[in-house]
C-alpha positions, 0 to 999 in steps of 0.5 A: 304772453297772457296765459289763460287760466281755464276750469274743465268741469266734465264727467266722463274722466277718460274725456276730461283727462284727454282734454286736459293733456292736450291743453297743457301742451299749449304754453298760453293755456293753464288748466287750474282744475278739473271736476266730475260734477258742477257741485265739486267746481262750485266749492272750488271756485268759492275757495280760490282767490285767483278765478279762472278765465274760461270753463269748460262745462259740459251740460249733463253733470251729476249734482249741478248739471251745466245749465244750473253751473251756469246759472250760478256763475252768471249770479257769483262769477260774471266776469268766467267766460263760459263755454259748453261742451256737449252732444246736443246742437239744436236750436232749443238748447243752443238758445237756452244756454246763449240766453243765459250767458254762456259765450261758446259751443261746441259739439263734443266731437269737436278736434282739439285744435277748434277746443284751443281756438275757442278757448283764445277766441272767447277769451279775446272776444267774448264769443265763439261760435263755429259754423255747425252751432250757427247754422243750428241756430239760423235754422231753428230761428226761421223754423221757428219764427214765421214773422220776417220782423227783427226779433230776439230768441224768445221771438219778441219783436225788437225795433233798432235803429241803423247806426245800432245795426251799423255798431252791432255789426262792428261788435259782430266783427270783433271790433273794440269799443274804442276802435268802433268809436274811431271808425265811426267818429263818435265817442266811446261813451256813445259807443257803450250807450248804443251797446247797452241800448242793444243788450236791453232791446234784444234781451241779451246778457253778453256780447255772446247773445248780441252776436247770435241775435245779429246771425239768427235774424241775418245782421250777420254772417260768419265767415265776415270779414273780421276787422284788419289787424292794426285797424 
């Protein structure tokens, strides 16, 4: 079993010390550290050698709040999955936060078991968005944008091509790109080509960013069948 190193970067410690007992119950997950505020997290990690997979950060912290964390770590760590914990789920902040890498979302009200299942699905697939976050963001997408063209958050029109909404839709999916390329009978370096393609067409940092442009602009439907196992 793979265990899943995580961070919790959260201010309120009756909050952060409930979360931390529920996940050491789980035998894939170690919580390496806890923190108050984003300044504290940020010297830790500068001091480790093994990093965490995920963190989990709360938007509203004392010195280096969640958006400014995330900044950081998208600059130094690239490769932590990043998955925010808070009370806002409008549009304005959900698009802001996906624009600038995070991978998840969840409302703080969330059970503990949707925590679990978030911090597995990213770790897996890169993204996690529940229905209550999508729905945030279909809403403010078309609340926003009048136009019935394709285009990213910021409201830029985008031109893509059918076999890229045909890989987009298999990314969506959770498919790998050695298993869209055997599905699609082409090869794993046109595969990555036509994903960069996208990455750079839709403005977007991570897998996280494609799968919310394919929601806001219904290229995708949560709730989709995922792939088959063992296909």
């Amino acid at each position: 079993m793979t265990t899943i190193r995580i961070a919790l970067v959260e201010d309120q410690k009756l909050f952060r010390k409930g979360i931390r007992a529920m996940l050491e119950r789980e035998p894939d997950i170690e919580v390496m550290s806890e923190h108050e505020d984003g300044a504290s997290f940020m010297k830790w990690l500068s001091e480790q050698e093994d990093l965490p997979d995920v963190v989990l950060l709360d938007m509203n912290l004392p010195s280096l709040n969640g958006m400014e964390v995330t900044e950081l770590l998208q600059n130094s760590y690239p490769a932590i999955k990043i998955i925010i914990l808070t009370v806002y789920n409008q549009y304005r902040f959900i698009s802001k936060m996906v624009a600038l890498g995070v991978a998840g979302y969840l409302e703080k009200n969330s059970d503990i078991e949707e925590v679990v299942l978030s911090i597995r699905t990213v770790n897996k697939t890169n993204f996690y968005f529940n229905e209550s976050t999508v729905r945030a963001m279909r809403e403010g997408y078309r609340h926003k944008s009048k136009n019935s063209s394709i285009r990213t958050i910021n409201n830029m029109p985008v031109d893509i091509s059918e076999r890229e909404v045909e890989i987009l839709k298999l990314i969506c999916m959770e498919y790998t790109t050695t298993e869209i390329a055997e599905k699609l009978y082409i090869s794993p370096r046109t595969v990555d080509g036509h994903r960069n393609n996208l990455l750079a067409k839709t403005d977007s940092r991570n897998t996280a960013g494609l799968v919310v442009f394919a929601i806001a602009n219904d290229l995708y439907e949560i709730g989709f069948p995922k792939k088959t196992p063992g296909i």
